[in-house]
C-alpha positions as a Markdown table, in Angstrom:
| # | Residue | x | y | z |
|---|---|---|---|---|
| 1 | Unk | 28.8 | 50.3 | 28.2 |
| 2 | Unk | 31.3 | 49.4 | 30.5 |
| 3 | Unk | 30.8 | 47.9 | 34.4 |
| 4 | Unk | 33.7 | 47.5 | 36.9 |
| 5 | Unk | 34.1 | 43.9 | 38.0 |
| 6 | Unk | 33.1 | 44.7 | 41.3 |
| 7 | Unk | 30.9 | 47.1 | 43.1 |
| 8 | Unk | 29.7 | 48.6 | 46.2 |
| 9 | Unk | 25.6 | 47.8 | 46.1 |
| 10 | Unk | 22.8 | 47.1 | 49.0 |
| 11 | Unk | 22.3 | 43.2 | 49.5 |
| 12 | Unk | 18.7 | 42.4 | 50.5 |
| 13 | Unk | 19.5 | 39.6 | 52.7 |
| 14 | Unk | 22.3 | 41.2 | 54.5 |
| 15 | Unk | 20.2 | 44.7 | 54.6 |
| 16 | Unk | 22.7 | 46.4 | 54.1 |
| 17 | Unk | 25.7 | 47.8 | 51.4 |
| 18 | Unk | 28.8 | 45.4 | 50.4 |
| 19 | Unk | 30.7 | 44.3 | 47.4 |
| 20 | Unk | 29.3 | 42.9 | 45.0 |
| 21 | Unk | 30.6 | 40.5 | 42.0 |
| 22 | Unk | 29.2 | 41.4 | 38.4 |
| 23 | Unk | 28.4 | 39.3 | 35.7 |
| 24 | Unk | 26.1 | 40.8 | 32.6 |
| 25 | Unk | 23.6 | 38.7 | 31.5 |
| 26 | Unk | 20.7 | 40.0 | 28.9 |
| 27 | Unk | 17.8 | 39.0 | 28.3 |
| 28 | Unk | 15.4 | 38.4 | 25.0 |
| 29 | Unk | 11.7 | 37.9 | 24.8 |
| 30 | Unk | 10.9 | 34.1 | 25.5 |
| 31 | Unk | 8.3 | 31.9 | 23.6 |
| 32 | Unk | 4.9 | 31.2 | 25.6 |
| 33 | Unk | 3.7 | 27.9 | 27.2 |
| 34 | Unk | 3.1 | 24.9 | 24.8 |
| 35 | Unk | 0.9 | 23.4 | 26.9 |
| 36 | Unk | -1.5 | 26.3 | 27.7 |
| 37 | Unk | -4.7 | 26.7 | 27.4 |
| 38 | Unk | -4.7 | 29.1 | 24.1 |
| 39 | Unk | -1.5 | 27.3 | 22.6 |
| 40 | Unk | -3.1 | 24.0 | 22.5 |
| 41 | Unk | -6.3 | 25.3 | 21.1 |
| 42 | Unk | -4.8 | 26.7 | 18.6 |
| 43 | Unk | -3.2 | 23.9 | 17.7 |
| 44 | Unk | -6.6 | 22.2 | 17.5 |
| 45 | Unk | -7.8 | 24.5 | 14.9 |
| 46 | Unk | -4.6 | 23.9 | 12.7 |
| 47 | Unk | -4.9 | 20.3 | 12.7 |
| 48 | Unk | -8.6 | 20.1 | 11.7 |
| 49 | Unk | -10.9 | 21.2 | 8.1 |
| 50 | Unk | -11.6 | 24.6 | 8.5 |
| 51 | Unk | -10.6 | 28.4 | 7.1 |
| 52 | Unk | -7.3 | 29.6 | 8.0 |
| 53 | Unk | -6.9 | 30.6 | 11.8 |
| 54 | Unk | -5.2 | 34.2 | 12.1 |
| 55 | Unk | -1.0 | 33.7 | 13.1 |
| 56 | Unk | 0.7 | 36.1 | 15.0 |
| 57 | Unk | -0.1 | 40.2 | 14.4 |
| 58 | Unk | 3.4 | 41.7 | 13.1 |
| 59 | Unk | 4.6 | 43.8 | 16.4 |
| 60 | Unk | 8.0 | 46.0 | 16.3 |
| 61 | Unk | 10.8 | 44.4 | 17.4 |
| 62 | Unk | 11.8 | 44.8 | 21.0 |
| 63 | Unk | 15.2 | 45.5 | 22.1 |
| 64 | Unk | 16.9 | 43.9 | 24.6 |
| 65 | Unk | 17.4 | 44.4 | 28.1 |
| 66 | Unk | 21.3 | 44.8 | 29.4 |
| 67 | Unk | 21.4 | 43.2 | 33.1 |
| 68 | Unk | 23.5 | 42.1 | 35.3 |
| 69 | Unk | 23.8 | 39.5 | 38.3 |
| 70 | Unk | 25.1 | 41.0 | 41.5 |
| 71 | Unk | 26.4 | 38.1 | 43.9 |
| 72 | Unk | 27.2 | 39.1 | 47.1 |
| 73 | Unk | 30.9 | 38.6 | 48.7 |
| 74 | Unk | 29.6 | 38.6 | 52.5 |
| 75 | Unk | 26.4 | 36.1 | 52.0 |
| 76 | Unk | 26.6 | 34.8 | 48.4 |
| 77 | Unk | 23.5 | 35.4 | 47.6 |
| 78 | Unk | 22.7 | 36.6 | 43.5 |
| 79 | Unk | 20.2 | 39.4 | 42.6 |
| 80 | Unk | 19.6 | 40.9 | 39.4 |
| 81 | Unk | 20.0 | 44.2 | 37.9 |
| 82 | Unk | 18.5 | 46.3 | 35.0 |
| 83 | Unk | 21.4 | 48.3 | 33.4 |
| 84 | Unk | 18.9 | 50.4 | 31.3 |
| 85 | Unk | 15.7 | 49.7 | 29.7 |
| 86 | Unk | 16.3 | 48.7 | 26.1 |
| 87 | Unk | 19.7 | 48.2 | 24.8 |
| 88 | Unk | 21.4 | 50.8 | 22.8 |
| 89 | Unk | 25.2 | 49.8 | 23.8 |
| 90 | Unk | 25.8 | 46.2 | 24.9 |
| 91 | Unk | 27.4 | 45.8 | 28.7 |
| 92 | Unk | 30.6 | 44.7 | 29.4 |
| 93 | Unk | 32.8 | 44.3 | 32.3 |
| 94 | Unk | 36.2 | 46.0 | 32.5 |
| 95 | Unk | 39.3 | 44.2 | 31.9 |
């Protein structure tokens, strides 16, 4: 999928439509919190005598998400963008 360099889009700090600079960025599913509460539990239980403690269920895999950071040419300021849901073609800007 192919995205101009630049494009017209509505700034939320200027309120209103300018140019905007794009960069594609995407984004993958991130590991959780080692230090939370149900991490470090869980850890417990591994470390200890006991039965085996049930892993992680087998899920589908998710795609990932095309986005892309619109900066602002007026005020500068970056917001982010969702192509499309899951990714099917990967973004790109034009040369």
């Amino acid at each position: 999928m192919m995205m101009p360099k630049q494009m017209k889009a509505y700034c939320p700090k200027c309120r209103k439509h300018t140019e905007h600079k794009v960069k594609i960025s995407t984004s993958k599913y991130k590991p959780g919190r080692t230090l939370s509460w149900g991490t470090r539990k869980h850890e417990r239980k591994l470390a200890g005598y006991h039965g085996k403690v049930k892993g992680k269920a087998k899920v589908k895999k998710q795609g990932i998400r095309n986005k892309m950071m619109l900066e602002c040419s007026v005020c500068k300021k970056k917001h982010e963008r969702v192509i499309s849901g899951r990714m099917k073609k990967k973004a790109e800007t034009a040369k």
